[in-house]
Structures are given as structure tokens and as C-alpha cells.
Backbone as CSV, one residue per row, in Angstrom:
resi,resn,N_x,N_y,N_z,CA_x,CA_y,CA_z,C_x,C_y,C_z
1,UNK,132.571,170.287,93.592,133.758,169.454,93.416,133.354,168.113,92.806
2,UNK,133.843,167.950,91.839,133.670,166.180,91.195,134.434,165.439,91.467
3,UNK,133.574,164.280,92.190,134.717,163.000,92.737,134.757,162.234,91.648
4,UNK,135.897,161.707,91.589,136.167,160.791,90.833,136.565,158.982,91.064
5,UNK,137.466,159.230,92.633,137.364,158.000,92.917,137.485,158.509,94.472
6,UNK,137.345,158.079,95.129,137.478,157.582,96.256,138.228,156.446,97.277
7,UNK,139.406,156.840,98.252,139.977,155.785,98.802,139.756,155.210,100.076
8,UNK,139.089,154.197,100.974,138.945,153.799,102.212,140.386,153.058,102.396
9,UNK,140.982,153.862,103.229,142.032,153.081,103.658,142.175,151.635,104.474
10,UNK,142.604,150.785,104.046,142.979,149.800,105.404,144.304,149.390,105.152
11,UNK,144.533,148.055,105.817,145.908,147.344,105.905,145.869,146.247,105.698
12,UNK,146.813,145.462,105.319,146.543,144.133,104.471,145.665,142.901,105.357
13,UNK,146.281,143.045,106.614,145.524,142.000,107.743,144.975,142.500,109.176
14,UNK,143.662,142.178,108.845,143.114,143.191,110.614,143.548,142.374,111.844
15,UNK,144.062,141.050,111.812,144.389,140.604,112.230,144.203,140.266,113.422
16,UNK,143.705,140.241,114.652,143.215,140.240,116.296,141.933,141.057,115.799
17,UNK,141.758,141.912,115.186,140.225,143.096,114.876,139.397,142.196,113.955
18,UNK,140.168,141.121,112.925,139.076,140.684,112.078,137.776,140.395,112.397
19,UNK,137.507,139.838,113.591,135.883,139.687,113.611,135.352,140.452,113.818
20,UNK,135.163,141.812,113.957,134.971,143.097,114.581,135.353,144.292,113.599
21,UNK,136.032,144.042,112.710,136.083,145.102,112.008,135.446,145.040,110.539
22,UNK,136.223,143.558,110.402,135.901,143.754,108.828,133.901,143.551,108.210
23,UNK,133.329,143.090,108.777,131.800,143.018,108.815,131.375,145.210,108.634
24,UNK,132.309,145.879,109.861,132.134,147.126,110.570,132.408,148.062,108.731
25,UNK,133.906,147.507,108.468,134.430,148.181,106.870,133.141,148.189,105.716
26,UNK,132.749,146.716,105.842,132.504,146.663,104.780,130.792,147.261,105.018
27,UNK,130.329,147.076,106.087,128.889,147.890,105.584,128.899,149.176,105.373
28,UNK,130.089,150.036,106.069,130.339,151.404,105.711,130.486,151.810,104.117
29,UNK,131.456,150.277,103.818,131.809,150.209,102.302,130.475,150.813,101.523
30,UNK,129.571,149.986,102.006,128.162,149.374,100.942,127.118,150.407,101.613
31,UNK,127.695,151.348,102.411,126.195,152.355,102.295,126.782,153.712,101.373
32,UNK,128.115,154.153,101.829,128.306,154.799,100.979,128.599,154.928,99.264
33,UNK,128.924,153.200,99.204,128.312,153.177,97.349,126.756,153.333,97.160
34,UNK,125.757,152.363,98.049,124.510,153.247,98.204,124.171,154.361,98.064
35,UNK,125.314,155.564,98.460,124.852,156.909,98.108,125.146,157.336,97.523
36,UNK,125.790,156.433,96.491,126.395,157.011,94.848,127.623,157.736,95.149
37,UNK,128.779,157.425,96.351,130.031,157.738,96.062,131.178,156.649,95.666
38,UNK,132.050,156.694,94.478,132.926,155.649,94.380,133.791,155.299,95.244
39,UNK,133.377,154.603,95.949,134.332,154.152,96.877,135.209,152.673,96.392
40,UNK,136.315,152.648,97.109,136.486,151.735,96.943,137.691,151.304,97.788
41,UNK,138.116,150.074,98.854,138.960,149.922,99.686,140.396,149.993,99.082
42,UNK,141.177,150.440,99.717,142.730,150.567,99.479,144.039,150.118,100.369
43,UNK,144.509,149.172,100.373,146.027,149.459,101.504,147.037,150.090,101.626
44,UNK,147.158,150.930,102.524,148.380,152.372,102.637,149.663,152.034,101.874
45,UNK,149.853,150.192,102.155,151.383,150.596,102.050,151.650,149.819,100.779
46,UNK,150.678,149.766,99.961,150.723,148.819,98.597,150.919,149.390,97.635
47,UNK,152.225,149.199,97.196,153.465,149.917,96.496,152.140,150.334,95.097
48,UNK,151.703,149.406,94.898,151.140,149.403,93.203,149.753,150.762,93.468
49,UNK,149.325,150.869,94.619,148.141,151.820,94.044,148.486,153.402,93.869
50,UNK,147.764,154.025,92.644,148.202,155.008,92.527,147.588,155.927,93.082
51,UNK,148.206,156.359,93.970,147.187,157.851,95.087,146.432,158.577,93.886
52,UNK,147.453,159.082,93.062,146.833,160.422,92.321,145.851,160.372,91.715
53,UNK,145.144,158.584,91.393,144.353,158.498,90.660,142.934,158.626,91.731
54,UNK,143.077,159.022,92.905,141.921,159.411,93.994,141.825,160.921,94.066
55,UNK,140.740,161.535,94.208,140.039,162.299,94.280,140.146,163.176,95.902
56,UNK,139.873,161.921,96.888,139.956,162.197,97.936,140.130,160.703,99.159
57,UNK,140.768,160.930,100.087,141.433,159.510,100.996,141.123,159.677,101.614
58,UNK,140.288,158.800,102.629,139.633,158.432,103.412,140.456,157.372,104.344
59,UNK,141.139,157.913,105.791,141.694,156.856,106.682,140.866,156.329,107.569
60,UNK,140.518,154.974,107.047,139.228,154.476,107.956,140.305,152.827,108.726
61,UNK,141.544,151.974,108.782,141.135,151.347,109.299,142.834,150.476,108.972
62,UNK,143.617,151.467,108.538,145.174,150.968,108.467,145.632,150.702,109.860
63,UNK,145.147,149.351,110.748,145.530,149.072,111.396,146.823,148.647,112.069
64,UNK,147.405,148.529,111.511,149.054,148.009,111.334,150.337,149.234,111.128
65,UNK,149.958,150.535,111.324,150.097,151.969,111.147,151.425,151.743,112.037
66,UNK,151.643,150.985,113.360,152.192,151.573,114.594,153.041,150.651,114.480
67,UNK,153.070,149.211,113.793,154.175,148.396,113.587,155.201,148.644,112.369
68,UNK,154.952,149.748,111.774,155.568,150.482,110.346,155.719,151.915,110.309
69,UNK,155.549,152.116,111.500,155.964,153.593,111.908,156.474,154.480,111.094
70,UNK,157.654,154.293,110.323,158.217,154.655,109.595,158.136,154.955,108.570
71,UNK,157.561,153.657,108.188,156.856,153.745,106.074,155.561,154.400,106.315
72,UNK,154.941,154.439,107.156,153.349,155.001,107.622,153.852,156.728,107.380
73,UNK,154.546,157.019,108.137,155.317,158.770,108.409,155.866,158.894,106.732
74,UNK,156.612,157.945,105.718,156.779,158.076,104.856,156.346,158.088,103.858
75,UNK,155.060,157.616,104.229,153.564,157.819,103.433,152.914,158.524,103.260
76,UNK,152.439,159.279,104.413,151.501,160.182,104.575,152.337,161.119,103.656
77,UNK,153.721,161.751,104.123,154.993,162.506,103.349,154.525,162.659,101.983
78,UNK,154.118,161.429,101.323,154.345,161.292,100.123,152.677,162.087,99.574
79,UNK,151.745,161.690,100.499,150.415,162.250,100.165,150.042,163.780,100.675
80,UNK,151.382,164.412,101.195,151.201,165.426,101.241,152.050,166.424,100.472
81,UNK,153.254,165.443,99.680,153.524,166.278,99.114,152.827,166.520,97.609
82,UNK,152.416,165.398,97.507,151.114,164.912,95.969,150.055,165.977,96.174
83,UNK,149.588,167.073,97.438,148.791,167.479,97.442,147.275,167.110,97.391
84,UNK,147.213,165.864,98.252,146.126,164.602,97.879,145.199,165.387,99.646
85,UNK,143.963,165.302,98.906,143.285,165.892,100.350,143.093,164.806,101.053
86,UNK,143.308,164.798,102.078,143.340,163.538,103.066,142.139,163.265,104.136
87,UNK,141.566,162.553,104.926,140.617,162.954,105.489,140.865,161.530,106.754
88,UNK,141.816,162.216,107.979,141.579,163.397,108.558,143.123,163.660,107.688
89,UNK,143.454,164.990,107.838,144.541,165.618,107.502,145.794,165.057,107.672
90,UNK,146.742,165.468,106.816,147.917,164.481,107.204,148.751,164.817,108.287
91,UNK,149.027,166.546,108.604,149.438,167.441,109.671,148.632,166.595,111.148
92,UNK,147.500,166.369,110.903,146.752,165.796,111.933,147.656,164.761,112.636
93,UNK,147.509,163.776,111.522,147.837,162.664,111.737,149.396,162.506,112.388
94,UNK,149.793,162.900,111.571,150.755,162.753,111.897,151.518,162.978,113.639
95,UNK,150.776,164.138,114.013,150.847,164.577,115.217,150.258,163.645,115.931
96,UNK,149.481,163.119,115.790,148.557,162.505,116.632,148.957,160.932,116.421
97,UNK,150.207,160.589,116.082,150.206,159.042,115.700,151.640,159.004,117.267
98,UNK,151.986,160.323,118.026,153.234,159.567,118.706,152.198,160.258,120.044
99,UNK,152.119,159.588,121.338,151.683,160.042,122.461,152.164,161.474,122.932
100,UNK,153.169,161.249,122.299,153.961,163.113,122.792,153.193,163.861,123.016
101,UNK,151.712,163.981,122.044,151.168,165.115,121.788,150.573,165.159,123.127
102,UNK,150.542,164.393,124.148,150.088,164.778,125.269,150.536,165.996,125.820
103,UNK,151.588,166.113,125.433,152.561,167.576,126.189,151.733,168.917,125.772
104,UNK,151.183,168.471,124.302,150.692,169.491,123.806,149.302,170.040,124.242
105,UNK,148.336,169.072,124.499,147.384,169.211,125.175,147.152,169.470,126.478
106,UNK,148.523,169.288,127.351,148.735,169.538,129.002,148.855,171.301,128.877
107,UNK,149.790,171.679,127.584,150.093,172.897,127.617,149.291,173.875,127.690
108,UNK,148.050,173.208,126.886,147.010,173.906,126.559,145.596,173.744,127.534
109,UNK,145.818,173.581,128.619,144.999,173.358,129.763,143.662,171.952,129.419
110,UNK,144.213,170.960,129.157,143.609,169.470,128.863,143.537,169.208,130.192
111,UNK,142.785,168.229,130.638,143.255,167.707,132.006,143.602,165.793,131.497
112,UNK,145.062,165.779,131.166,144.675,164.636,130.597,145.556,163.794,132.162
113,UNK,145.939,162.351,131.714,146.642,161.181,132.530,148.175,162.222,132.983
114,UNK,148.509,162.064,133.924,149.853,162.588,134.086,150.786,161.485,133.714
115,UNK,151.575,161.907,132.707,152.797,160.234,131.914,154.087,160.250,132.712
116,UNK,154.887,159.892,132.382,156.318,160.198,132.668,156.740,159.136,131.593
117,UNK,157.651,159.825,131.089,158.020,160.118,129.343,159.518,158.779,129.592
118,UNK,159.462,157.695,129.168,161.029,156.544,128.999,161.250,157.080,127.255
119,UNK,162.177,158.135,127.172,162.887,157.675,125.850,163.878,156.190,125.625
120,UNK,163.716,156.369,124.062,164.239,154.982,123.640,165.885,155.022,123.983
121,UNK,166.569,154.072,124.087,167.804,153.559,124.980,167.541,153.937,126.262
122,UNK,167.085,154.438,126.469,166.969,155.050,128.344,166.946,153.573,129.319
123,UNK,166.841,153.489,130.508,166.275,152.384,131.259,164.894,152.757,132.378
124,UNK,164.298,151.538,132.364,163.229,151.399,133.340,163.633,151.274,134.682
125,UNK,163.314,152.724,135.572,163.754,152.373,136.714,162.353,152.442,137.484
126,UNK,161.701,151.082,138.225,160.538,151.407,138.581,160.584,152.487,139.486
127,UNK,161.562,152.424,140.784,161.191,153.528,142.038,161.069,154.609,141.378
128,UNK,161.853,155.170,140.434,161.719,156.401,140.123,160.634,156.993,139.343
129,UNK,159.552,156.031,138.714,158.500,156.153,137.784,157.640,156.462,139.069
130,UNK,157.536,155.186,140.361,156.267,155.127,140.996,156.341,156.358,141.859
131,UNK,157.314,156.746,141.971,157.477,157.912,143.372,157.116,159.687,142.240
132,UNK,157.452,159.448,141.055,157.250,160.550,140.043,155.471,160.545,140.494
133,UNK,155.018,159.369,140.056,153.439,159.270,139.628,152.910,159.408,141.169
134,UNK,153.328,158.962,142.157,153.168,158.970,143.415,151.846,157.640,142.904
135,UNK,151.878,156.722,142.778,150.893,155.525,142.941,151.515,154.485,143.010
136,UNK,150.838,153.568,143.227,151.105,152.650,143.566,150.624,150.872,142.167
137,UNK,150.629,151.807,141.530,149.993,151.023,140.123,150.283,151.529,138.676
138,UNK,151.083,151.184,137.849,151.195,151.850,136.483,150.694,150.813,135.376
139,UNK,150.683,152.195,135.086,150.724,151.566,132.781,151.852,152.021,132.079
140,UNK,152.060,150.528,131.559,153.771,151.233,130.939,153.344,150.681,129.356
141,UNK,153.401,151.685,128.580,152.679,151.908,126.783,153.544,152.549,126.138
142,UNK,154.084,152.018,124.828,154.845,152.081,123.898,154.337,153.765,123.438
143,UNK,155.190,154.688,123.199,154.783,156.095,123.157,153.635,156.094,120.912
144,UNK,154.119,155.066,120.883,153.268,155.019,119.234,153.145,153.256,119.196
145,UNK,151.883,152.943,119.800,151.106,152.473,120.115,149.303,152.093,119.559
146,UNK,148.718,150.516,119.580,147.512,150.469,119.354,147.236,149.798,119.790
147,UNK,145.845,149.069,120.342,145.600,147.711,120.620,146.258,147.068,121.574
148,UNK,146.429,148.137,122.861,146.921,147.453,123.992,148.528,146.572,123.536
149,UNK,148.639,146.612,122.510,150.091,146.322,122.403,151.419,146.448,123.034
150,UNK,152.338,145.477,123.683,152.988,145.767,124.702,153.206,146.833,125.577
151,UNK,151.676,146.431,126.064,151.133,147.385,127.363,151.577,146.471,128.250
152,UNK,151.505,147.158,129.381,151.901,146.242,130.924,150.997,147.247,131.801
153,UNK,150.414,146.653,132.845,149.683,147.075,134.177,150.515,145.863,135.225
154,UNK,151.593,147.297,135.921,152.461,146.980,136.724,151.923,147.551,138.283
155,UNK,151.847,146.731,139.023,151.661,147.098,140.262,153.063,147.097,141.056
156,UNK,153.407,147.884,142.112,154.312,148.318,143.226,155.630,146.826,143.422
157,UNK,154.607,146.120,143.626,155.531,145.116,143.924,156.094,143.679,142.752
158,UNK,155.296,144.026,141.789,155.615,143.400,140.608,157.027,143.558,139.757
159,UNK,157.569,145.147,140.039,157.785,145.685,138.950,159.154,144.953,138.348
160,UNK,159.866,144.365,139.021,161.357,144.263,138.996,160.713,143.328,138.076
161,UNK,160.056,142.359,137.898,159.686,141.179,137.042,159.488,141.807,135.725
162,UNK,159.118,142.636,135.292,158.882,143.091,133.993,160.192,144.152,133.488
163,UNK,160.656,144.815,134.760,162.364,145.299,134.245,162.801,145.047,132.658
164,UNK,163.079,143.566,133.296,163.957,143.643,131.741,163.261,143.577,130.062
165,UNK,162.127,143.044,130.388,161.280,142.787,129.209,161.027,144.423,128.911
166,UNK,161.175,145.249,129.472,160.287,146.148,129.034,161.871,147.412,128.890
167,UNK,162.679,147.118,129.392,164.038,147.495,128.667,165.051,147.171,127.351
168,UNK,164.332,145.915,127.222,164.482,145.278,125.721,163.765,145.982,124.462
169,UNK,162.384,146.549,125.134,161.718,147.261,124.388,162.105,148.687,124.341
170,UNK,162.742,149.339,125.250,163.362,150.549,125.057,164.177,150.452,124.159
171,UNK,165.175,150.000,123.937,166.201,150.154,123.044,165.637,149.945,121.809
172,UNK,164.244,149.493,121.224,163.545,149.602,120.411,162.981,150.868,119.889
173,UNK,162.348,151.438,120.655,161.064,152.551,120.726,161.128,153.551,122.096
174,UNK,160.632,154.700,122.145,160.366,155.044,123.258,158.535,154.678,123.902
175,UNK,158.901,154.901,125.169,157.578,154.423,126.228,157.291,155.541,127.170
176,UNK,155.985,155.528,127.930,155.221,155.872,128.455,154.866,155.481,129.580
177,UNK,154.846,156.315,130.866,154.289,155.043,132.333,153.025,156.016,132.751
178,UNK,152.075,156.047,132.995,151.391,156.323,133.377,150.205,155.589,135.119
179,UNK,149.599,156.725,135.495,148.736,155.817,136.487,148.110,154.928,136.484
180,UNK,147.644,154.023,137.025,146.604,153.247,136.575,145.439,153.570,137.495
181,UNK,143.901,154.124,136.404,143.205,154.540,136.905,142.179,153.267,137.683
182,UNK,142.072,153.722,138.212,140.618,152.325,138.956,139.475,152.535,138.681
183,UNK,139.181,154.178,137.686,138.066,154.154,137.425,137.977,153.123,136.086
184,UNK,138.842,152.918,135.530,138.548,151.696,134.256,137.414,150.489,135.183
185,UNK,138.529,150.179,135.805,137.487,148.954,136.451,136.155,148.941,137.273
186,UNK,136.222,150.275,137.472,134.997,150.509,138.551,133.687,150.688,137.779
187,UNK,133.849,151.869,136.914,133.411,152.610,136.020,133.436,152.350,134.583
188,UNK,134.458,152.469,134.217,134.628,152.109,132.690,135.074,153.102,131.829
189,UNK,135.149,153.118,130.497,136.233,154.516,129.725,135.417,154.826,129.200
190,UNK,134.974,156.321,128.691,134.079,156.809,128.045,134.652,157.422,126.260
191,UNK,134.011,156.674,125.156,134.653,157.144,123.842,133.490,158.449,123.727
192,UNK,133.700,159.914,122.806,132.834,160.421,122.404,133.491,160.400,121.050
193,UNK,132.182,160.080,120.070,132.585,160.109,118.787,131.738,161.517,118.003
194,UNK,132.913,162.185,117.338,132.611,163.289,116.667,132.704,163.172,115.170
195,UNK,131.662,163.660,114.413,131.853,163.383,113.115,131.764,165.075,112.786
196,UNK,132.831,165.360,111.644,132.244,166.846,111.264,132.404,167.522,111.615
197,UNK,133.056,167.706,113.427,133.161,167.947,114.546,131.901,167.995,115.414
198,UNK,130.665,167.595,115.063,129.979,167.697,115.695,129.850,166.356,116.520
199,UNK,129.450,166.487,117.951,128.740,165.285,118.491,128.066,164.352,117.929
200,UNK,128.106,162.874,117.396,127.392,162.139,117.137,126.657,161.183,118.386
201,UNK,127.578,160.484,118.979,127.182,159.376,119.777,128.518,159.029,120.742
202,UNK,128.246,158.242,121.989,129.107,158.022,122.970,128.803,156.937,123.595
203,UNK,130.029,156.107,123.882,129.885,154.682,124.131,130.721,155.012,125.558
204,UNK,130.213,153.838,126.491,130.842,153.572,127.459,131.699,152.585,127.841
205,UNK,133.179,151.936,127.198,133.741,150.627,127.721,134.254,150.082,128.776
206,UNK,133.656,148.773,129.121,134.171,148.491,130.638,135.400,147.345,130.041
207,UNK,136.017,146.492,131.208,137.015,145.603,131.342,136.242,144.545,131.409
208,UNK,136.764,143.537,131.093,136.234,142.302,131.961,136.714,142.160,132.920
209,UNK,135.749,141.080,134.095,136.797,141.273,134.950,137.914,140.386,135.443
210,UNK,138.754,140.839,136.339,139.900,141.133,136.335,141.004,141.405,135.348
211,UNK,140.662,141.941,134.288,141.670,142.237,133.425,141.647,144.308,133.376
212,UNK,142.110,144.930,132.707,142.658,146.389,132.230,142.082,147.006,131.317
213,UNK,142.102,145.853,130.389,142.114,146.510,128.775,140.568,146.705,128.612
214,UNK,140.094,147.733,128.121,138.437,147.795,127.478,137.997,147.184,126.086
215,UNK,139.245,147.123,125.298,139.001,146.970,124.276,137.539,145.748,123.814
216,UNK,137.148,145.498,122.821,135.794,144.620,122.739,136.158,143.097,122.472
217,UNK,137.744,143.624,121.501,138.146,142.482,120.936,139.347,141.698,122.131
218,UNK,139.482,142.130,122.956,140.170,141.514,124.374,138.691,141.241,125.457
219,UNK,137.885,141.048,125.000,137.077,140.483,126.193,136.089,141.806,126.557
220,UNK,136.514,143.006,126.379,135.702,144.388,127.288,134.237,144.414,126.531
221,UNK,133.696,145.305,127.287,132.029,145.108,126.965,131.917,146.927,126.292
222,UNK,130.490,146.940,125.392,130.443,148.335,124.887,128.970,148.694,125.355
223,UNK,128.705,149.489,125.623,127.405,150.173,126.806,126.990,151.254,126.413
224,UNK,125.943,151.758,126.208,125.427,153.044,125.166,124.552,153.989,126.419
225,UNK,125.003,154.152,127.151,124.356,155.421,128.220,124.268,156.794,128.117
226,UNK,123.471,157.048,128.442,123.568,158.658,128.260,124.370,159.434,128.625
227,UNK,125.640,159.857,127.730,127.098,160.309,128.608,126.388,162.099,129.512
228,UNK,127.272,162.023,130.664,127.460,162.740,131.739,126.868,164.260,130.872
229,UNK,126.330,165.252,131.152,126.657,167.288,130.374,127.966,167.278,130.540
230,UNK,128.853,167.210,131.683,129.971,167.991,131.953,131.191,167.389,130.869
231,UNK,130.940,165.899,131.346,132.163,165.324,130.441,131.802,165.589,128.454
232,UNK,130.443,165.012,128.098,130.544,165.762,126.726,130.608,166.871,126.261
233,UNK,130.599,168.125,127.736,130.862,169.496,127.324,132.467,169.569,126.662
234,UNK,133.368,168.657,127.895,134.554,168.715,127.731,135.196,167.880,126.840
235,UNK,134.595,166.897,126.404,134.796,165.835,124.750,134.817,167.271,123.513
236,UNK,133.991,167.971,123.690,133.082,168.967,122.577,134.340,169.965,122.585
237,UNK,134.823,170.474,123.562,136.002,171.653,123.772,137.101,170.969,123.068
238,UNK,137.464,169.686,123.110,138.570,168.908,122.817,138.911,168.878,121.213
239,UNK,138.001,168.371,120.973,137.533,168.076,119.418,137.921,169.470,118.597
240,UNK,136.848,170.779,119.218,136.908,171.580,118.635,138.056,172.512,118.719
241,UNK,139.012,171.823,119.630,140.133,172.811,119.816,141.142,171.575,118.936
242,UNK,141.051,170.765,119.043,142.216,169.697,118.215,141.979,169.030,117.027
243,UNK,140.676,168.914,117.336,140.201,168.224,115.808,140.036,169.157,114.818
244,UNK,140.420,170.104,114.065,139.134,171.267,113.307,139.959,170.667,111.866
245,UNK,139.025,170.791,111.244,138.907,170.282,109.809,138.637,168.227,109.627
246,UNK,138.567,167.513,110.782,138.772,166.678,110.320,137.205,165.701,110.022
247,UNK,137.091,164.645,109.615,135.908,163.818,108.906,135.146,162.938,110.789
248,UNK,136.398,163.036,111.792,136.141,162.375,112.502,136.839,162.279,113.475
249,UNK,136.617,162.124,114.893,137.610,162.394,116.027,136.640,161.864,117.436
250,UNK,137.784,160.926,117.760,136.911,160.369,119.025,137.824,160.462,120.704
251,UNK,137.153,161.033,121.546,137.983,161.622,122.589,137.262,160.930,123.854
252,UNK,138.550,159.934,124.416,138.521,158.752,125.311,138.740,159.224,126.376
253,UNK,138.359,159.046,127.670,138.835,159.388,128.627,137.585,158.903,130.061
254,UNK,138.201,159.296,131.517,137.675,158.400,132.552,136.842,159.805,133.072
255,UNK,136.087,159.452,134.054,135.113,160.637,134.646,135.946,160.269,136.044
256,UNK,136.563,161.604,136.624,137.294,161.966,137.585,136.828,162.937,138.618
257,UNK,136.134,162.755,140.055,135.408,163.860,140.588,134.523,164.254,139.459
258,UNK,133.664,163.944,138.659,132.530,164.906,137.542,133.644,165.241,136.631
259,UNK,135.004,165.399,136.255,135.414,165.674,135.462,136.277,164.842,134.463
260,UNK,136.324,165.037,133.059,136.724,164.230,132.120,138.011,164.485,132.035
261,UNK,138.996,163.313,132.659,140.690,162.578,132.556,140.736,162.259,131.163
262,UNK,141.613,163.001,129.893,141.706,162.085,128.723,142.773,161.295,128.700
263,UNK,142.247,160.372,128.303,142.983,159.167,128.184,143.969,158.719,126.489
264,UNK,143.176,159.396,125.746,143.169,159.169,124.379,142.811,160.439,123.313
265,UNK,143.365,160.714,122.487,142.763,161.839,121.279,142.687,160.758,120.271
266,UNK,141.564,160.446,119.252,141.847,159.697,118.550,141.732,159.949,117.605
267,UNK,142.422,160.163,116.609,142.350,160.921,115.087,142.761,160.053,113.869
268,UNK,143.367,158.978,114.242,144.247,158.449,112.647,142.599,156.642,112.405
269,UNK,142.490,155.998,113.175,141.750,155.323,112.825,140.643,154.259,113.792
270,UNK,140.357,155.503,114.745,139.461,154.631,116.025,138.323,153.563,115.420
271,UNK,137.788,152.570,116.124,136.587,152.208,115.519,135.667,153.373,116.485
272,UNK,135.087,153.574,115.524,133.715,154.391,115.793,132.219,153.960,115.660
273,UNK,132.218,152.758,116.139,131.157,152.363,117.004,129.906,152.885,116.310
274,UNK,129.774,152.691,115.086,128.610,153.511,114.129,127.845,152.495,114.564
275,UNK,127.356,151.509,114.417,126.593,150.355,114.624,126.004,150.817,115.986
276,UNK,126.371,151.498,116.853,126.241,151.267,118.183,125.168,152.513,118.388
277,UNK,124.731,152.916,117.260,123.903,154.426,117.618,122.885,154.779,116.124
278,UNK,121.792,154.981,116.418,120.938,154.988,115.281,121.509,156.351,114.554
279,UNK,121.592,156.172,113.196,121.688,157.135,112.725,123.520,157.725,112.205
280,UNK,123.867,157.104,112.896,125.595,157.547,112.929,126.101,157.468,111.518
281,UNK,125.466,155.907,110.946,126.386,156.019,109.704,125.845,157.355,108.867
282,UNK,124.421,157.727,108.675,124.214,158.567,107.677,124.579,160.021,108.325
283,UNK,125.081,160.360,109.757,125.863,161.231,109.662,127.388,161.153,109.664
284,UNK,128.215,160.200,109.395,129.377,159.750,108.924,129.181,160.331,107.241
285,UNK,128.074,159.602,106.775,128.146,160.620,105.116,127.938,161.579,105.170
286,UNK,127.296,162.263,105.978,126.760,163.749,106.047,127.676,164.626,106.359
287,UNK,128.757,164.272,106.980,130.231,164.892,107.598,131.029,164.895,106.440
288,UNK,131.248,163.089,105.442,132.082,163.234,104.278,131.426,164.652,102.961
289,UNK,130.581,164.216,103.335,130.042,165.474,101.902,130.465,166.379,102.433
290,UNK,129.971,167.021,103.360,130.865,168.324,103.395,131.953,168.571,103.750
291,UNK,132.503,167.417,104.529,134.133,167.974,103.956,134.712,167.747,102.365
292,UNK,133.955,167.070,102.075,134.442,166.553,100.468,133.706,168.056,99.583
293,UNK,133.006,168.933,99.990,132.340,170.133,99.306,131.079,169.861,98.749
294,UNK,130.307,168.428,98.919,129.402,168.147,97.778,127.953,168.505,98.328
């Protein structure tokens, strides 16, 4: 197959990620022109670039995906009906950009978070969320969602205080309540990153403390341990049952009794923590060539 150009996706402003990402883009940028592929960065939603004149698209980092929901879904549309090979897939993506797909993975014997589903206009009734979940602690997350973005970690007796703020947001979007695990704070969230579908490397994120969020760019810490057999057996089943065909797929989740809770499927634009593991980026190219055929 002859490439001709090459597209790394991003979005106009990384905005809260800039110190953390864009350093992350651009050395990816500059190893793979190193290996003699044309690359070159692109923004999804910038009317002027012409898809057709790419070869093959690369979604590495359209952060801003979940605040444009719409033109994002009307995008991809457009690159699939152009017949533009996408990487990861646009069928993928697409599925994988609304939390729903949790249903899909419960169906299919996942052991993921148990949710309870707020469609949009609906109302937030806490008793009836906490007595569903039977806990005494939730997460209430926008069902298409990034970056901890009007997330809430509601405890039992809090809840009436966030009521209305978070019913304002219903009539927006639909939401998500879930448990709140304590292994975040105890323990920490485990990413496995798959390139190719194969296993590359696995990071461990904790919270700071007293806060929720793992993220790196909210304060959380990133930890390179030797993940668990059982849980990367069950990262490895995940991938290869949800991910197949794609450049890259990273599968989040808490260690529960020895067993892996997913928390996350991540398919449209995780950071993947290449920096964080010898060797990752040159199997990040080693994954693009062959999905690219070369």
C-alpha cells in the first residue's frame, strides 16, 4: 500500500491537557516522520482540510470530541462515507464515544461498574439511585463524557445539594450514576494499553489525596508496576473481544477480590502513556504499519 499523506488528529485547543499532551503529540509527531511516514497534524473539525487528500487517519488526540458531540458523530459520518480508512475505525468509535456501550459489554459477560442509566429530561432522584446501587457513595457522569467533566462524587448525605445542578444538566444530555469505588483511593485505577491488540504496557493511577479523580492533569500520580496475571489476562480478553482491528485500545478498570471491575473501554483518544514504558513508541509504529499494510 502507498501512503501518501498521513493524518494525526487533534483539536484546536488541548486546553486543561496542554502541558501534558502537547510535548506527548509532538514527539510521537517527530518519531514517526523519523521513520519516513508523512505525517502531519490535523483538526477534526476544520472545515478547510481535505480528508480525501489522506491516505490514512490517525485519531490520536481530538480532545474536545464530547463538547461537539454532534459535529464529531457528523464527522466521522462524513469519513465513512468518503471511505477514508480510519484508525481506530469509525463503527468503533462511534460506539464507544456514548457510555451506553456498557450495556453491551454487561451483555456479554464484562464484569464492569454497575450504572443506573438518568436519560436526558428525566430528573435526579437521589433515594432512588442510592437504594438501586445499594451504596452509600456515587458518581454521577455525563453518559458522553471526558476529563472528569461534570463529574460529581456524591455521598448519602450530600445529595439534595447537587439536585438541582445536576438536573440542569439533564435537560442538556443524558447521565450516569454509578458506585463509588474505594478502591480508587486505596489502590488506584489500572490503564492496560494495547497496541495492535497486543499488550504493550500498564500504568497504575492513583488520586491525590482527598480528591477522586486519577487523572495526572488534576493532581493524580502515574506508577509503572508490574500489573496483576489475572487482571491483564482480563484487559487481554477485553481488547480482543472489543477492540479487533483497531491501532490502539486501553482498558481501565479497579482490581476487585483479584478481579478486574472495568471502569473504562478506551478507543477514540486515551493518552497512552508511551513515555511511561521503554519501547512503546516503536511498538505504536510497529502496530501502525501493519495496520496501514506496510
Amino acid at each position: 500500500m502507498a501512503i501518501q499523506q498521513i493524518a494525526l488528529v487533534t483539536c484546536k485547543s488541548l486546553g486543561v491537557y496542554t502541558t501534558y499532551a502537547d510535548s506527548k503529540d509532538e514527539r510521537l509527531h517527530q518519531f514517526l516522520q523519523e521513520k519516513g511516514l508523512p505525517v502531519s497534524f490535523q483538526v477534526w473539525d476544520d472545515e478547510n482540510v481535505d480528508w480525501e487528500a489522506f491516505s490514512a487517519i490517525i485519531i490520536k488526540s481530538p480532545w474536545d470530541y464530547f463538547d461537539k458531540i454532534a459535529a464529531f458523530y457528523g464527522w466521522l459520518n462524513k469519513l465513512e462515507q468518503l471511505g477514508l480508512p480510519v484508525l481506530n475505525p469509525v463503527k468503533i468509535l462511534r460506539w464507544n464515544a456514548d457510555k451506553i456501550y456498557f450495556k453491551d459489554l454487561e451483555r456479554q459477560g464484562v464484569q464492569v461498574v454497575p450504572s443506573y442509566w438518568l436519560e436526558q429530561g428525566s430528573h435526579f432522584e437521589p433515594n432512588t439511585v442510592f437504594e438501586h446501587l445499594q451504596t452509600s457513595k456515587i458518581i454521577v457522569k455525563p453518559r458522553v463524557s471526558g476529563g472528569a467533566k461534570n463529574t460529581f462524587a456524591i455521598a448519602r448525605g450530600e445529595a439534595e445539594a447537587h439536585t438541582s445542578r445536576i438536573n440542569e444538566l439533564l435537560q442538556e444530555e443524558g447521565f450516569l450514576a454509578q458506585p463509588f469505588l474505594s478502591e480508587i483511593e486505596t489502590e488506584g485505577e489500572w490503564s492496560f494499553l494495547f497496541l495492535g491488540g497486543k499488550f504493550s504496557h500498564a500504568v497504575l493511577k492513583t488520586a491525590r489525596p482527598g480528591d477522586f479523580r486519577v487523572q495526572h492533569y488534576l493532581g493524580g500520580s502515574v506508577h509503572t508496576p508490574p500489573p496483576p496475571a489475572s487482571l491483564l489476562a482480563t484487559a487481554q480478553s477485553i481488547s480482543d473481544r472489543f477492540a479487533a482491528g483497531c491501532l490502539y485500545a486501553r482498558v481501565d478498570g479497579v482490581a476487585q477480590h483479584g478481579q478486574l471491575v472495568l471502569m473504562e473501554l478506551e478507543l477514540i483518544e486515551p493518552f497512552l502513556f508511551l513515555s511511561m514504558a521503554a519501547g512503546a513508541t516503536e511498538r505504536y509504529y510497529e502496530a501502525l504499519r501493519q495496520r496501514l499494510g506496510l
